[in-house]
Structure formats: structure tokens, C-alpha cells
C-alpha positions in Angstrom: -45.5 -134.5 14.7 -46.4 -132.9 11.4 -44.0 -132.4 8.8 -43.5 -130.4 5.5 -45.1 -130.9 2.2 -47.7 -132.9 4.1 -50.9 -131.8 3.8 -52.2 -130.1 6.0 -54.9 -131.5 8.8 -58.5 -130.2 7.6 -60.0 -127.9 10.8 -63.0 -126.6 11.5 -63.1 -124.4 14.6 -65.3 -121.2 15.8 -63.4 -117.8 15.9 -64.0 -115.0 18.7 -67.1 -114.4 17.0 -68.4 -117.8 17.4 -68.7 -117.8 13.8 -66.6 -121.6 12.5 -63.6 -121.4 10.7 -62.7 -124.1 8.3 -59.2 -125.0 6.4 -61.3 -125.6 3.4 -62.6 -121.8 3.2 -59.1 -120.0 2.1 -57.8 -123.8 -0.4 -57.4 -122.0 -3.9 -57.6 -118.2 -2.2 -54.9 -117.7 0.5 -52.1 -118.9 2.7 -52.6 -119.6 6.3 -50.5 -119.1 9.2 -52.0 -121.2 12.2 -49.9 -120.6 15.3 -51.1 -122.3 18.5 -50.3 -120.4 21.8 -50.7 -121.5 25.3 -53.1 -119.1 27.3 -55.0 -115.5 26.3 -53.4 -112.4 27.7 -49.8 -114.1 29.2 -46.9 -112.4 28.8 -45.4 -114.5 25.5 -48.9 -114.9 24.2 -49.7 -111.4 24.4 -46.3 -110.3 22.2 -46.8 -113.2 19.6 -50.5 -111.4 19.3 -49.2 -108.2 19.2 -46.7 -108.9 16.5 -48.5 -110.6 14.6 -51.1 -107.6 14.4 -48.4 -105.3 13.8 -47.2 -107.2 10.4 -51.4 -107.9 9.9 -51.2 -105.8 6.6 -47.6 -107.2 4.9 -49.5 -110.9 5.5 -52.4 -109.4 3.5 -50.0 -108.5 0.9 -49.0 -111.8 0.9 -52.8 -113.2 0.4 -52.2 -114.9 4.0 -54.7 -115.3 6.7 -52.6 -115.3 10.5 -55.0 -117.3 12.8 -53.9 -117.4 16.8 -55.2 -121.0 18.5 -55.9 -121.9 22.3 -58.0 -123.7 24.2 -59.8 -120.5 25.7 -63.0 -119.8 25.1 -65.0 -117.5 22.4 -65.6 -115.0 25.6 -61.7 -114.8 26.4 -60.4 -114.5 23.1 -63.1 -111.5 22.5 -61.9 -109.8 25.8 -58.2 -110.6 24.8 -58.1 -108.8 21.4 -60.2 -105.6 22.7 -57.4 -105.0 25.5 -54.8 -105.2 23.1 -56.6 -103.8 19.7 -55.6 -107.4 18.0 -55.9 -107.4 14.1 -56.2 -111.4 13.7 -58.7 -114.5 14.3 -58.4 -116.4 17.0 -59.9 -120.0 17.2 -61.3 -121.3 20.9 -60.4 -124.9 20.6 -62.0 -125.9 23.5 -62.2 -129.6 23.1 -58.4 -130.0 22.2 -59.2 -131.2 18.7 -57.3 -129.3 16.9 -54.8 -129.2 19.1 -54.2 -132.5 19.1 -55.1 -133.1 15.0 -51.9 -130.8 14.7 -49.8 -132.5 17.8 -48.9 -129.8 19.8 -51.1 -130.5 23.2 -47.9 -132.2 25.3 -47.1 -133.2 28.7 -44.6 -130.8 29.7 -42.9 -130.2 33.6 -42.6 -126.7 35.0 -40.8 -126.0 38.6 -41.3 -130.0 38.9 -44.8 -130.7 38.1 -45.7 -132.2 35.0 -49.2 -131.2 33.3 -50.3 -130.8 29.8 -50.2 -128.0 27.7 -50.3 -126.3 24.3 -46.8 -126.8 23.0 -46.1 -122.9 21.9 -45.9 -124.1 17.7 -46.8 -122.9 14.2 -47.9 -123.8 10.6 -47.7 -122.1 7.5 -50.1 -123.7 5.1 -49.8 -122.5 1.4 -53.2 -122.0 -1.2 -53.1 -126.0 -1.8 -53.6 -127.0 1.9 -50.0 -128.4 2.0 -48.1 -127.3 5.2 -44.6 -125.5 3.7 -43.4 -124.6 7.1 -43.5 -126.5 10.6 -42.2 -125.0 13.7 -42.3 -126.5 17.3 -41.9 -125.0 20.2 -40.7 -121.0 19.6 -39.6 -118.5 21.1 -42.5 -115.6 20.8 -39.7 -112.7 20.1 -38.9 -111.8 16.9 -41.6 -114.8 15.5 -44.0 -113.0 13.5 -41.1 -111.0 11.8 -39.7 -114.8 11.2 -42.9 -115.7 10.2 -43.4 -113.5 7.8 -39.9 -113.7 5.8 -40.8 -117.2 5.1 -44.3 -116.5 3.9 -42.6 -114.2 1.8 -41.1 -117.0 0.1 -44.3 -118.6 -1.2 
């Protein structure tokens, strides 16, 4: 697991657009908020999305970039932010790199079955690439809004 005031794992990734993503582009020019969510358009995903669209501009304010992750793919993510109007990049990490660069791809067991999956989980990464906030597995309601208090704080 990641802790704070480590820095932060480097990342290079391609967004909805299939256009690539890197860490390196916002070091020196803005914070990042990199949450990683389980699956496009799910119930939880789909509020953490939609919150974190809502607060979209205060982020701005606060020169920080809010990223979405998941391992679905350019196609998905495009279809999943026209349904809901979404105001934020999402990275298709289909390879699990990242993923697992930022230890949050887990075995967990639902109704008895164990599988792996994206460990619901996010980063808040200020100008110098150092990760000021680390927060594993939580709860989709009321994130962003947490989210964005502690950016606040930068």
C-alpha cells in the first residue's frame, strides 16, 4: 500500500480520447486527484462520477486535475461520460498497470466467491508529485465533497 508524503508512482495511461495521460504533464502546474473505481456506469461508480463533476469547477479553483481510473476500455469510458454529461478524464487501464503500480487491484469475496477487483481508493497528489492524501477503500457518498475539503488544504 501507498502511503503519504511518498512520491507519487509516475503513470502514463490513455484517457477517453485515447489521447495518454502522464503524472509528469501537471509536476510544477497542478494537483491531481486520481481516484480508481471498480466498473463504468454502476451504481457507486456512477455517483463518485457524478460528484465529482458537480465540484469539477471548485477543483479548478484549486489548480487540481480529478482523473477517474478503471480497467474499462477507451470505448466505455466515452459512452459512460456522454450518458451522464461527466466533466472529468477518465483513464482505461486496461492492462492493470496502474492499478497495480498504485495497489489497489485486490482479491476480494462477494456472496462467497472470491475474484479480483479494483479496490474502490484515491490519491491526492500535490504540484511536486508527492501523494498528500491516501485513502483505501471508500465509501462513494459524500467523497468528492471530502475530497475536495482536503484539496482545499494544499
Amino acid at each position: 500500500m501507498l502511503e503519504k508524503q511518498h512520491p507519487a508512482p509516475l503513470f502514463s495511461s490513455p484517457n477517453q480520447h485515447n489521447e495518454l495521460v502522464n503524472l509528469a504533464d501537471f509536476l510544477g502546474k497542478k494537483n491531481v486527484v486520481l481516484y480508481f473505481y471498480p466498473k463504468d456506469d454502476t451504481p457507486g461508480c456512477t455517483i463518485e462520477a457524478n460528484d465529482f463533476t458537480r465540484l469539477a469547477e471548485a477543483f479548478a479553483q484549486y489548480d487540481t486535475q480529478v482523473i477517474g481510473v478503471s480497467k474499462d476500455s477507451c470505448e466505455s469510458h466515452v459512452e459512460f461520460i456522454n450518458k451522464f454529461g461527466l466533466k472529468i478524464d477518465l483513464l482505461a487501464d486496461t492492462t492493470g498497470e496502474l492499478c497495480e503500480i498504485y495497489g489497489v487491484w485486490r482479491e476480494r469475496e462477494k456472496n462467497g466467491v472470491k475474484s479480483m477487483a479494483i479496490f474502490r481508493s484515491t490519491f491526492i497528489i500535490d504540484k511536486k508529485g508527492t501523494l498528500v492524501d491516501v485513502a483505501y477503500g471508500v465509501v462513494p457518498d459524500g467523497h468528492a465533497e471530502e475530497v475536495l475539503e482536503k484539496v482545499k488544504n494544499l
